[in-house]
C-alpha positions as CSV (number, residue, x, y, z in Angstrom):
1,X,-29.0,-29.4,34.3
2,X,-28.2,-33.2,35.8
3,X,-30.9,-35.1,37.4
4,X,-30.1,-37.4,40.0
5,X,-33.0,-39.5,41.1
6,X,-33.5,-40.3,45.0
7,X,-35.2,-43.5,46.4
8,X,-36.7,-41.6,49.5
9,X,-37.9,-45.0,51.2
10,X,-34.5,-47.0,50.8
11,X,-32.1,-47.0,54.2
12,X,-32.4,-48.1,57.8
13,X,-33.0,-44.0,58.0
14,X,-35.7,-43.2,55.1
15,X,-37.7,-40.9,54.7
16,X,-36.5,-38.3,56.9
17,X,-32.8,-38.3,56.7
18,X,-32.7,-39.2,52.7
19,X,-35.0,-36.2,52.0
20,X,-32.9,-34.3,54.0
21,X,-29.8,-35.2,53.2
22,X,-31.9,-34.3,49.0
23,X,-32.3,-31.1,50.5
24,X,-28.6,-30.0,51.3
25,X,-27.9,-32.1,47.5
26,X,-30.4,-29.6,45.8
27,X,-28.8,-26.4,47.3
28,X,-25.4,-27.0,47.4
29,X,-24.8,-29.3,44.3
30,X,-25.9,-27.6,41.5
31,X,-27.6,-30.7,40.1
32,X,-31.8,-31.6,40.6
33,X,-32.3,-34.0,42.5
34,X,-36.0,-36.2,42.0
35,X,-37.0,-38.0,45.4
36,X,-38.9,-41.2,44.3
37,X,-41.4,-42.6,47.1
38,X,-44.8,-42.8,48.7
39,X,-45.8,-39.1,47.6
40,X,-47.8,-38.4,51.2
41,X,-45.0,-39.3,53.5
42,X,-42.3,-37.5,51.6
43,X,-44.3,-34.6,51.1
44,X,-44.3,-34.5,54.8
45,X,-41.1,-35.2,55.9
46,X,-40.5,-32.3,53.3
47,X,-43.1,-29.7,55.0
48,X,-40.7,-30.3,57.8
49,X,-37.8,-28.2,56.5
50,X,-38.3,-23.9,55.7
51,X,-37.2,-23.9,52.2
52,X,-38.2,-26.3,49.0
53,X,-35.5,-25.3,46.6
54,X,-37.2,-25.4,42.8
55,X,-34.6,-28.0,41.6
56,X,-36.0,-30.8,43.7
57,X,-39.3,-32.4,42.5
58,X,-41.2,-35.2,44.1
59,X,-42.6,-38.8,41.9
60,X,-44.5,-40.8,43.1
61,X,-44.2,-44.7,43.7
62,X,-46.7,-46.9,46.1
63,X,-44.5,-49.8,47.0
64,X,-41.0,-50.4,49.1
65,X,-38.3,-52.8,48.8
66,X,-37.6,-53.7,52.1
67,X,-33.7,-54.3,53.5
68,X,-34.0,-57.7,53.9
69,X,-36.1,-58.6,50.8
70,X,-34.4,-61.4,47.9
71,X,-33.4,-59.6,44.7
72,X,-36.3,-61.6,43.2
73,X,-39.0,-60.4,45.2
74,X,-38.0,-57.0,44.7
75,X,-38.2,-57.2,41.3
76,X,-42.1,-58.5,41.9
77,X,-42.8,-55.0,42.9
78,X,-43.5,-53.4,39.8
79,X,-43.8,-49.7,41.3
80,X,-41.3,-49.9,43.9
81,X,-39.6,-46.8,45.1
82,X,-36.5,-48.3,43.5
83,X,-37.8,-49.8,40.0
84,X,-39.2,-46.6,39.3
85,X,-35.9,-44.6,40.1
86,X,-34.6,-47.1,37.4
87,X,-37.3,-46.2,35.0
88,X,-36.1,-43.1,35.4
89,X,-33.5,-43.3,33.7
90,X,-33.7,-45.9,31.4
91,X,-36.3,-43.4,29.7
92,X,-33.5,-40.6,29.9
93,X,-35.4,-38.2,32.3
94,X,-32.5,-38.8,35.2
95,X,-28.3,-39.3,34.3
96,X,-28.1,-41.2,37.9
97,X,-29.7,-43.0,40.7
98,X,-28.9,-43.1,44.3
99,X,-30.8,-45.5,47.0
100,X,-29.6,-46.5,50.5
101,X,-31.5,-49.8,50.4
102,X,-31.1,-53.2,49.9
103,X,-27.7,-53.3,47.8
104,X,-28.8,-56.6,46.3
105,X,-32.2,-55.6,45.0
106,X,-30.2,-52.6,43.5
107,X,-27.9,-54.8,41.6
108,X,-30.8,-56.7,40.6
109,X,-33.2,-54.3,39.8
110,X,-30.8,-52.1,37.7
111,X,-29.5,-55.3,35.5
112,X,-33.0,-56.1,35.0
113,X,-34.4,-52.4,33.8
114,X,-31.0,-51.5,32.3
115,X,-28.8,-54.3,31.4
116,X,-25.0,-54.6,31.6
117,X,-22.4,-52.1,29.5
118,X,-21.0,-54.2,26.4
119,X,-18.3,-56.2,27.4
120,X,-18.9,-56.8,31.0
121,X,-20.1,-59.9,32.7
122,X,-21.1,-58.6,35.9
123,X,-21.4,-55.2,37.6
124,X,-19.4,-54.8,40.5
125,X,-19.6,-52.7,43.6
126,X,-16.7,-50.0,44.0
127,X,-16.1,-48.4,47.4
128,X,-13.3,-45.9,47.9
129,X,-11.4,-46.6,51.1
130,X,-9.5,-43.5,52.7
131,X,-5.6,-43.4,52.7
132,X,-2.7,-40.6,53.1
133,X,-3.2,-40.1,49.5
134,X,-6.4,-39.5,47.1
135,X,-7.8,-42.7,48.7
136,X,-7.9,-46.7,47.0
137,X,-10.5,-48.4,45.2
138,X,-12.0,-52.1,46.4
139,X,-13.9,-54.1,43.4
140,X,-15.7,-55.9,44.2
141,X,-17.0,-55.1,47.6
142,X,-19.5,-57.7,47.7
143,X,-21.9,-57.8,44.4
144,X,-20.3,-60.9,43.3
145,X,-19.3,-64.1,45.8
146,X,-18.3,-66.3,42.5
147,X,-16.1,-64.9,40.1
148,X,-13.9,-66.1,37.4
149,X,-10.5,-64.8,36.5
150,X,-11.7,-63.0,33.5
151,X,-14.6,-61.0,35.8
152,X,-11.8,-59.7,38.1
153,X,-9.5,-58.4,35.2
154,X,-13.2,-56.5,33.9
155,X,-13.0,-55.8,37.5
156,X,-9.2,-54.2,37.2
157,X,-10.0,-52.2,34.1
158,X,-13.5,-50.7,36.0
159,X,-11.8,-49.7,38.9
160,X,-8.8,-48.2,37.0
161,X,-10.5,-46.2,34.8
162,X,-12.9,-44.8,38.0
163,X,-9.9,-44.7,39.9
164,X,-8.1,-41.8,37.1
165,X,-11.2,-40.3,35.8
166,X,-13.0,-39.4,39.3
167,X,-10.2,-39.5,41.6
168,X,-7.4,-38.1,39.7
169,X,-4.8,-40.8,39.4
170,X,-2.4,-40.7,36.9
171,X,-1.9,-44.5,35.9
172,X,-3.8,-46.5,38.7
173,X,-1.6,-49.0,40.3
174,X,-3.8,-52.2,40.3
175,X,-3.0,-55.1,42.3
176,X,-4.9,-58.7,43.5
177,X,-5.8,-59.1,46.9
178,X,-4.0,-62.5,48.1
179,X,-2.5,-63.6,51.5
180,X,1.0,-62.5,50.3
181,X,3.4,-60.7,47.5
182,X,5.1,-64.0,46.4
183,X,3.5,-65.0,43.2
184,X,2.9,-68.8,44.6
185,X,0.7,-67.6,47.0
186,X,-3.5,-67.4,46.6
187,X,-6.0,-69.7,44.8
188,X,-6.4,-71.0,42.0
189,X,-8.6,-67.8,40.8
190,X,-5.9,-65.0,41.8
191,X,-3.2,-67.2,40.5
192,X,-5.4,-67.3,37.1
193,X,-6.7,-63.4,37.3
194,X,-3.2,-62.5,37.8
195,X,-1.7,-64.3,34.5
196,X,-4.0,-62.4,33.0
197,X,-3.9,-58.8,34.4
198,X,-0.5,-58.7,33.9
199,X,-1.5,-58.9,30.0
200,X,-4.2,-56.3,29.8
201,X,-3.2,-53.0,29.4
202,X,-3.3,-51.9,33.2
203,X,-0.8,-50.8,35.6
204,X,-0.6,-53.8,37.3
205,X,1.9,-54.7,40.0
206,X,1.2,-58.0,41.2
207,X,-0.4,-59.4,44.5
208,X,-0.8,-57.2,47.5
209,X,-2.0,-57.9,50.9
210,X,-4.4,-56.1,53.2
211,X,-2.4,-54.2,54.7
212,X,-1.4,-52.7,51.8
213,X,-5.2,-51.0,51.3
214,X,-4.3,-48.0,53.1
215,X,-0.3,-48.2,52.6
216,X,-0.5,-45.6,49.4
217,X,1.4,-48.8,47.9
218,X,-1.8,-49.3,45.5
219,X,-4.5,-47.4,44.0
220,X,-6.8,-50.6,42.7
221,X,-7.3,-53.5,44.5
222,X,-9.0,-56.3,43.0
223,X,-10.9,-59.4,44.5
224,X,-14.2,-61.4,44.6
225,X,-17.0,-59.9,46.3
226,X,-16.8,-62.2,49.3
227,X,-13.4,-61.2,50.3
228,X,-14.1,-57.7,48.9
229,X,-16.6,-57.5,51.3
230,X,-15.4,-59.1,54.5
231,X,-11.9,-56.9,54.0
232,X,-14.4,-54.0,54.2
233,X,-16.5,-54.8,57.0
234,X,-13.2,-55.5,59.1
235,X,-12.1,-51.9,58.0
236,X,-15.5,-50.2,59.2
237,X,-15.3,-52.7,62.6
238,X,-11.2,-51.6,62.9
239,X,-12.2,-47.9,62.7
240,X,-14.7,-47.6,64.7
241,X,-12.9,-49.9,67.7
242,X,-9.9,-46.9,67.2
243,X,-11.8,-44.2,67.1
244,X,-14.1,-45.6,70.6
245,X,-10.4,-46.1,72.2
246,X,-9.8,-42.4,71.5
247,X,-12.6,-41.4,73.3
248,X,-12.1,-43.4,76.3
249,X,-8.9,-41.8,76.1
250,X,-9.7,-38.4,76.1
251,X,-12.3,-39.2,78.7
252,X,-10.0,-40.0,81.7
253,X,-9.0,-37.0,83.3
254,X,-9.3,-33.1,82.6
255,X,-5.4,-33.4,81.9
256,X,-6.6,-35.5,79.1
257,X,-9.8,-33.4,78.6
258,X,-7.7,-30.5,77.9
259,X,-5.5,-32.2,75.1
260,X,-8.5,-32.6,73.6
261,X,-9.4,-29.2,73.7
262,X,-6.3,-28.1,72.1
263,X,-5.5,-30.9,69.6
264,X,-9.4,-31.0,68.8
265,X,-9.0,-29.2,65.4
266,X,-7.2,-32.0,64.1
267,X,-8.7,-34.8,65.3
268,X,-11.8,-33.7,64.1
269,X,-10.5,-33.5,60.5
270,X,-8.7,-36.8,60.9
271,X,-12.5,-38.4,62.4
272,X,-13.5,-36.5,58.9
273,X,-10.6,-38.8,56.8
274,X,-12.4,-42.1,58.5
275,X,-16.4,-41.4,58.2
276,X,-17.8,-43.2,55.6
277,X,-20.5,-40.3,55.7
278,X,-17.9,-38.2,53.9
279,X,-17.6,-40.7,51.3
280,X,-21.0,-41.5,50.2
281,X,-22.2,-44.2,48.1
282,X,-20.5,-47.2,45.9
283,X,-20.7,-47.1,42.7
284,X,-22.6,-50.5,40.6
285,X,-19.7,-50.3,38.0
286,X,-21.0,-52.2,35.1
287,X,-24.4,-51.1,34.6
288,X,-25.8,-49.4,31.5
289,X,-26.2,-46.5,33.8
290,X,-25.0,-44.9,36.9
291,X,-26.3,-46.6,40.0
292,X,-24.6,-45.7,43.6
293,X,-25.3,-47.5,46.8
294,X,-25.7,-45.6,49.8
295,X,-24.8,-47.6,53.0
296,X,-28.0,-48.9,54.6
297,X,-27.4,-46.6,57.8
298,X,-26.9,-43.0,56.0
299,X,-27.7,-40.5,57.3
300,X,-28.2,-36.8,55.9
301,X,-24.5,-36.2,54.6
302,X,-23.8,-39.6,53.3
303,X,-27.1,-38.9,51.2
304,X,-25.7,-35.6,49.6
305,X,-22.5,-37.3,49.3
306,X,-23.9,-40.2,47.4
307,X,-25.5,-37.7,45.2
308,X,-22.3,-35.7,44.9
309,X,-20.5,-39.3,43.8
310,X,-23.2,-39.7,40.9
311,X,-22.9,-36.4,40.0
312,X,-18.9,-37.2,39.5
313,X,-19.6,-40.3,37.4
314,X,-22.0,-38.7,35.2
315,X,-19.5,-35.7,34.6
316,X,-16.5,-37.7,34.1
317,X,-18.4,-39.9,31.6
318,X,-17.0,-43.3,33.2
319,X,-19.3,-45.7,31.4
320,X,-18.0,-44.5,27.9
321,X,-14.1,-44.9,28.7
322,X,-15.6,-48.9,30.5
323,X,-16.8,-49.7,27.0
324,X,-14.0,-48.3,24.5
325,X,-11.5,-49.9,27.1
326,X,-13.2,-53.5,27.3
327,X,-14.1,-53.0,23.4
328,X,-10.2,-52.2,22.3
329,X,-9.2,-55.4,25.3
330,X,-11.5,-57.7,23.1
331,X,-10.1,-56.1,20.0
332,X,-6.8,-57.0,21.4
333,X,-7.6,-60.6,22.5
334,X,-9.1,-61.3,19.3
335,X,-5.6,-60.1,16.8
336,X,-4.1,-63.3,17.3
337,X,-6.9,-65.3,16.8
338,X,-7.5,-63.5,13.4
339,X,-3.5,-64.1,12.3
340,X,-4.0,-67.6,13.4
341,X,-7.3,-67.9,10.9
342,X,-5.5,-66.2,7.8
343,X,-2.7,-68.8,8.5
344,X,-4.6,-71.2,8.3
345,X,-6.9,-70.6,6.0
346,X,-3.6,-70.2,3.7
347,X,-2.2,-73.1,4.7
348,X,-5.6,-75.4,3.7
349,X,-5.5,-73.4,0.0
350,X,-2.1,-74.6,-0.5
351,X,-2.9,-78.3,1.2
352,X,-6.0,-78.1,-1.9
353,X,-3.8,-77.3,-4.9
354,X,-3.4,-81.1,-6.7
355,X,0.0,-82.5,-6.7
356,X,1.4,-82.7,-10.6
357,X,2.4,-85.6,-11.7
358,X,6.0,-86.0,-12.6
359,X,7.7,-83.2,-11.1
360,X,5.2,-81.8,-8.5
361,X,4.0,-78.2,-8.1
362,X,7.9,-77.1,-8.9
363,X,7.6,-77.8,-12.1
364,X,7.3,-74.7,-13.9
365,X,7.2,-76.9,-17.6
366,X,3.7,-78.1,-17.2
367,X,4.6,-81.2,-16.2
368,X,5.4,-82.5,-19.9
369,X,7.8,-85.7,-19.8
């Protein structure tokens, strides 16, 4: 059976609503789950609950990584909740791991246990944004402030094959986030990561603006983890501002009271289409492993949820179809070099044949006189 391990102490929430949120994981996922902390205080937020199913086990770990603690100093902590998560499953005794903590001392911590997939420069966070449709990918939500063109085409190719694999869509369109469709618009890094997206072997239909996210117009969108990550936050600010309006609204009056009462089936499933909750975690894409952050604020379902999303990226093997499709793109880039170094490695043969006198190398006489 899977084994997805837990960092218990990571969130704005932990203990309490990650072991919870283990607990519905355990029963309802068909996976173990392993919830990695100070063993005394999650055996107690555990004594709180009527039923320990047998799949969920309990290590041990006597330190905390803190939400605002540097990448570095996390990495100081030796038995951290988090670092031993990674241990985990760098030793093969967990597929996943899941932690609602600091998202930077996650990237860290996993590139310095596991390492980076072949082929990829830097891991990138993945968050799934809802639509009319099976939802869109944004990489890189934040992981990366600095890129270069060729991180945001690794970038394309991750989120494409997550995008297919988990989310079942046939031929991800992928597309750069710029501040218009006309291909003179952007910087000089989408104008550059363009040019070459449009030779990998993606979908790719050009630039595409934010208001395209949600459109259905495109299934990947690309960009550096700054604007990744503001276009995200401005999103989550965007939908709650709607969904507060709604509530004033329905607030009024009992005329309005009541329209609540009778369109409140729906709008309870469309609240359901716009809770991050129901979403889960982020996928690291890029690690030698699966790693999902949780949002710092999750509470029970988001927890399960996150676990649910590992559980997906273990089943659908993404980190094998990353490395054959980077390895085959290198493959690719590489062709014409090796034509170019045959040609000219013939070319310098014939450049050190010596000249014959009296006729040159036409002479098919020897060169007598």
């Amino acid at each position: 059976m899977m084994k997805i391990a837990v960092d218990a102490m990571g969130g704005d929430r932990a203990p309490g609503a990650v072991v919870e949120g283990a607990l519905f994981a355990a029963k309802e996922l068909g996976t173990e789950v392993v919830l990695i902390g100070q063993k005394e205080i999650v055996e107690r937020e555990l004594a709180r609950h009527s039923s320990i199913p047998p799949s969920l086990e309990v290590v041990p770990a006597s330190q905390t990584v803190t939400m605002d603690e540097s990448p570095s100093a996390a990495l100081k902590k030796k038995d951290s909740s988090m670092k031993v998560a990674f241990d985990l499953m760098k030793r093969g005794e967990a597929q996943a791991v899941v932690s609602a903590g600091n998202s930077g001392a996650m990237m860290g911590t996993g590139m310095f246990v596991l390492g980076n997939l072949p082929g990829v420069d830097r891991p990138a966070i993945l968050v799934v944004v809802p639509t009319l449709g099976k939802g869109t990918v944004i990489i890189d939500a934040g992981a990366n402030v600095d890129c270069k063109p060729r991180h945001l085409v690794q970038f394309g190719l991750m989120g494409s094959i997550y995008a297919e694999g988990v989310l079942g869509i046939s031929e991800p369109r992928v597309g750069v986030l710029s501040n218009g469709e006309e291909e003179g618009k952007g910087n000089d890094l989408t104008r550059a990561a363009s040019e070459q997206l449009s030779s990998a072997p993606l979908n790719y239909i050009g630039y595409v603006e934010g208001r395209d996210i949600c459109s259905g117009e495109v299934d990947v969108v690309v960009c550096d983890g700054f604007t990744g990550n503001v276009t995200l936050k401005t999103m989550e600010g965007v939908a709650s501002f709607i969904l507060g309006v709604l509530k004033d609204a329905f607030r009024q009056n009992t005329l309005s009271r009541l329209g609540y009462l009778l369109g409140r089936k729906s709008l309870l499933q469309a609240y359901t289409r716009l809770d991050h909750a129901e979403y889960g975690g982020a996928p690291l894409m890029g690690l030698d492993g699966i790693a999902i952050i949780a949002h710092g604020g999750s509470g029970p379902k988001a927890i399960k949820n996150a676990i649910r999303v590992a559980k997906e990226a273990v089943t659908h093997d993404v980190n094998r179809h990353i490395v054959e499709a980077l390895g085959s793109l290198g493959e690719r880039d590489k062709f014409p070099r090796r034509i170019w170094q045959q040609i000219k490695s013939k070319i310098e043969t014939l450049n050190e044949k010596p000249v014959q006198e009296g006729g040159g190398g036409d002479n098919k006489s020897g060169g007598r006189g």
